[in-house]
C-alpha angles and dihedrals in degrees: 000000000000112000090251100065090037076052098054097041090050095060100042086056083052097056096041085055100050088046093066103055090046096061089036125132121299137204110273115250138185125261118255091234084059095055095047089065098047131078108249113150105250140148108312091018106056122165127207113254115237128269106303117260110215111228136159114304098020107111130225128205114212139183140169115192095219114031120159117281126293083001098092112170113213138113145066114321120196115216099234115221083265087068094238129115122218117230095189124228080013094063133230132332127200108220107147111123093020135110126242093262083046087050088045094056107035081059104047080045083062110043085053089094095060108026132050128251081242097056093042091046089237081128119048123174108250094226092195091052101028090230132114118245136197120256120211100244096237084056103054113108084217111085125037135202129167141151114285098176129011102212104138094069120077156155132205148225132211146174123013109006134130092253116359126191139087122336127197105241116216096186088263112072120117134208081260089052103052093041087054083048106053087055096272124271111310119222089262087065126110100229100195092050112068123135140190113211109192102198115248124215107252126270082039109162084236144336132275106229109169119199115229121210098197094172088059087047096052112032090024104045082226101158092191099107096020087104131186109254118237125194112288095021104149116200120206130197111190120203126259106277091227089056097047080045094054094040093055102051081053095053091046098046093044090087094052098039085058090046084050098040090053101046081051092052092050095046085054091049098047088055096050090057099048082050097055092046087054108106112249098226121028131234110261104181087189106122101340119168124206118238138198119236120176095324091319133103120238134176124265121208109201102219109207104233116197120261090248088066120096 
């Protein structure tokens, strides 16, 4: 077998090969007529997101009015990866886990120690009755927390987009949203093939994996897969099938390119030395002389000069 057949066939193996992991099988999704009956949150139909957990990174931002002297309490806290918060001179809070009117009250239950009922508003006068009267902790106008920064909830990005990676979610980001903020699809990206996979709890029967028809989004105006995003979406753009093919015959063939391209150079450089070795003028015996140089006997090659030379 000469190489150029072994080259051919071997070729031909690689992109059979390749052909069939392109067209392999894919992840099941759920038609798009089926989505359109159901009740998932997208564009025109958004839901509110539930009350906000509080995790790390996320930032709070807390106050209390009164505090003792030169021991003021306001500004930005950082919920440390322990999930606590530091207060200062106060201590430490756990809030991890917990809403905003949790967070409220764990830290008025705190500061008990420290401050008075009176300082944090847990007691009020009754101005109808003259008596003083309790006030539930998360109620008291007092003491303020909020969210400062909403870094614990996110989405993410993945495959061929401008810029992919791991996105803050604020309850209203759509499937369009999250493409123009990754950076858009980038020429590589398999335009028809764009999925949504919404994380299941483990031990899910199966798992929720949305097609997204981006070129019916964006030159439509078709809000049926342009989703709301929820905390943990991933979104995935997988790469046109004819580049990965391409990309993996090149992988595969690398090895045996470098094995070809060396056995090429050394037959190059096997020829230039026997090149070089080669004499430069060759040996003619016709009418050679002997002559005598320094003692020694050397070959004499008679040159025929035209009769015109003196």
């Amino acid at each position: 077998m000469d190489r150029s057949s072994f080259d051919r066939r071997w070729i031909g193996s690689l992109a059979l090969l390749a052909a069939l992991m392109a067209t392999g099988c894919q992840t099941v999704k759920t038609p798009e007529e089926q989505i359109a009956k159901s009740n998932i949150p997208r564009e025109l139909d958004k839901v509110s997101m539930p009350d906000y957990v509080v995790e790390p990174p996320d930032i709070l931002i807390v106050e209390v009015l009164e505090a003792l002297p030169g021991r003021p309490i306001t500004g930005e806290r950082l919920v440390r990866p322990d999930g606590k918060i530091s207060l200062g001179f106060y201590g430490d809070v756990y809030v991890a886990g917990l809403t905003l009117d949790e967070i409220k009250e764990k830290i008025i239950l705190h500061l008990r120690k420290d401050l008075t009922d009176e300082v944090l508003g847990l007691v009020r006068l009754n101005n109808e009755t003259g008596q003083t009267e309790e006030v539930e902790p998360a109620k008291t106008s007092r003491v303020f927390v909020d969210i400062g920064s909403y870094n614990s909830k996110v989405y993410y990005v993945q495959g061929d987009v401008g810029s992919p990676g791991r996105l803050p979610i604020t309850g209203n980001e759509t499937v369009l949203d999250a493409i123009q903020y990754a950076g858009g699809l980038i020429p590589t990206a398999s335009v028809p093939n764009i999925r949504l996979v919404r994380p299941a709890p483990p031990g899910a029967c199966c798992e929720q994996t949305l097609p997204i028809n981006i070129t019916a989004i964006v030159n439509a105006g078709d809000t049926t897969t342009n989703y709301q995003l929820m905390p943990g979406d991933r979104i995935v753009v997988y790469r046109d099938p004819i580049v990965r093919t391409t990309l993996f015959i090149d992988r595969l063939a690398a090895p045996f390119n470098s094995v070809l391209n060396t056995i090429f150079q050394y037959g190059i450089t096997a020829r230039t030395v026997k090149t070089i070795n080669a004499p430069l003028f060759p040996t003619n015996n016709t009418g050679t002389g002997t002559g005598t140089n320094n003692g020694g006997t050397t070959p004499v090659t008679n040159l025929n000069i035209g009769s015109g030379a003196r």
